[in-house]
C-alpha positions as CSV (number, residue, x, y, z in Angstrom):
1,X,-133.8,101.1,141.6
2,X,-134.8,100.3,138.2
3,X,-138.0,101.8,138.5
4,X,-136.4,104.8,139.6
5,X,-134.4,105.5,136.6
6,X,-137.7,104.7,134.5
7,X,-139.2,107.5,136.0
8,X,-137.0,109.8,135.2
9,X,-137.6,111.1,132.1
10,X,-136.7,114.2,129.3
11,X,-138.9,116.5,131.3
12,X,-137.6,115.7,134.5
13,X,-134.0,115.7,133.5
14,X,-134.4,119.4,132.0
15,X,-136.0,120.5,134.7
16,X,-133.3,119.5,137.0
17,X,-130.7,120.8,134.3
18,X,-132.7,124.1,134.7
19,X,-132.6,123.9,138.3
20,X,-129.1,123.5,138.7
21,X,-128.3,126.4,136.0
22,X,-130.5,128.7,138.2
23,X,-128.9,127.3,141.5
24,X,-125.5,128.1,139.5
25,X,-126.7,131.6,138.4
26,X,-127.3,132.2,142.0
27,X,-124.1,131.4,143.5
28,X,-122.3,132.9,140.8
29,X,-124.0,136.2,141.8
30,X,-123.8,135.5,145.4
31,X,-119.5,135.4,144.4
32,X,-119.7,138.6,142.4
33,X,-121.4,140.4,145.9
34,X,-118.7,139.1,147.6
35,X,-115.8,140.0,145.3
36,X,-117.4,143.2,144.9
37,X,-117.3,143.8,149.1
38,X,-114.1,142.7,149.3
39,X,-112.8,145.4,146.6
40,X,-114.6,148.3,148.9
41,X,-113.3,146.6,151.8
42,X,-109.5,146.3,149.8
43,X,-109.8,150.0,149.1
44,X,-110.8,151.1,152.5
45,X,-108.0,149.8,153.8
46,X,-105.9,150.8,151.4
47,X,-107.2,154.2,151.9
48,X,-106.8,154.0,155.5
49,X,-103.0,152.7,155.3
50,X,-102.2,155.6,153.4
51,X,-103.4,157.8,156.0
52,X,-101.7,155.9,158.2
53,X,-98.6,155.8,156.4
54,X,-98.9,159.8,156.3
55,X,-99.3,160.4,160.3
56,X,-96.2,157.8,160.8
57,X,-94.2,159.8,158.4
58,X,-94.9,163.0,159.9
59,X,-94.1,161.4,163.1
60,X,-90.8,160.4,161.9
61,X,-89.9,164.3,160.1
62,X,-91.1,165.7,163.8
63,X,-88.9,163.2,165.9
64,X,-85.4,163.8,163.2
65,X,-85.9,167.6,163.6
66,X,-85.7,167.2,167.3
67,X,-83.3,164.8,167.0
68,X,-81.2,167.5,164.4
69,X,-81.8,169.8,166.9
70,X,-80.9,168.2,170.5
71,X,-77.7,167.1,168.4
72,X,-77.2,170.6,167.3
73,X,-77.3,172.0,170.9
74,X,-74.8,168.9,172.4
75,X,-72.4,169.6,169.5
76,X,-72.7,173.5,170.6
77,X,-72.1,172.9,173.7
78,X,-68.9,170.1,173.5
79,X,-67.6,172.6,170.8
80,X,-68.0,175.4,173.9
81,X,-66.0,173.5,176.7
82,X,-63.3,172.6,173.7
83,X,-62.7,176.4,173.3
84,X,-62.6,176.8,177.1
85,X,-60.4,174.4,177.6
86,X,-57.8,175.6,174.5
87,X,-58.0,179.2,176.2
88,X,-57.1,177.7,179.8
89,X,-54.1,175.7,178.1
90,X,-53.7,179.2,175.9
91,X,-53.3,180.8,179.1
92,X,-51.4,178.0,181.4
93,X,-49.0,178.3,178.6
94,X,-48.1,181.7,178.2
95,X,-48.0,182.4,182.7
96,X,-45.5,179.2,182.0
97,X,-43.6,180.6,179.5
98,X,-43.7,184.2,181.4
99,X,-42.3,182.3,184.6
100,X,-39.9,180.6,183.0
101,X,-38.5,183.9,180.7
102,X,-38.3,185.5,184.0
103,X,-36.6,183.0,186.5
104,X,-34.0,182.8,183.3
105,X,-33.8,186.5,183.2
106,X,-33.1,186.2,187.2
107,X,-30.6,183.5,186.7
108,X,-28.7,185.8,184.1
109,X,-29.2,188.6,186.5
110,X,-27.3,186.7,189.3
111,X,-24.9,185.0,187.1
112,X,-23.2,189.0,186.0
């Protein structure tokens, strides 16, 4: 063991000093390509969520304008049978207030 660390001397150490600087150089660089790839990759998918984002919206506006629109028609139509329905009573009414005016004209009549 000892002979080992006698053999290791200035030169050797500063050449493995240089060797790990370089081997640190290398992975630092290695880092930066793979920081740099996940930016594009971050702003692809960025790019493509916002797409996304836009078809889901237009989605969305298409489906409430139907939705506006079926509701629309329903309301039409419930607003329809309500008028119906007050002219029926409208006229229910008034053959029952004509029957009755005239069975109490007949009742006057017989009563003189």
């Amino acid at each position: 063991m000892e002979a080992m660390r006698q053999s290791w001397s200035d030169d050797r150490l500063d050449d493995l000093n240089g060797r790990v600087d370089a081997l640190s150089d290398r992975v630092e660089a290695g880092f930066a390509r793979v920081d740099e790839k996940f930016e594009r990759q971050e702003e692809r998918m960025e790019r493509r969520f916002e797409r996304l984002d836009g078809k889901i919206d237009s989605k969305i506006d298409a489906a409430t304008l139907e939705l506006r629109q079926e509701l629309k028609e329903g309301f039409h139509q419930v607003n329809s049978r309500f008028d119906a329905m007050q002219q029926t009573m409208i006229r229910v009414g008034g053959g029952l207030i004509g029957v009755l005016v005239a069975s109490g004209a007949g009742l006057i009549a017989t009563q003189l």
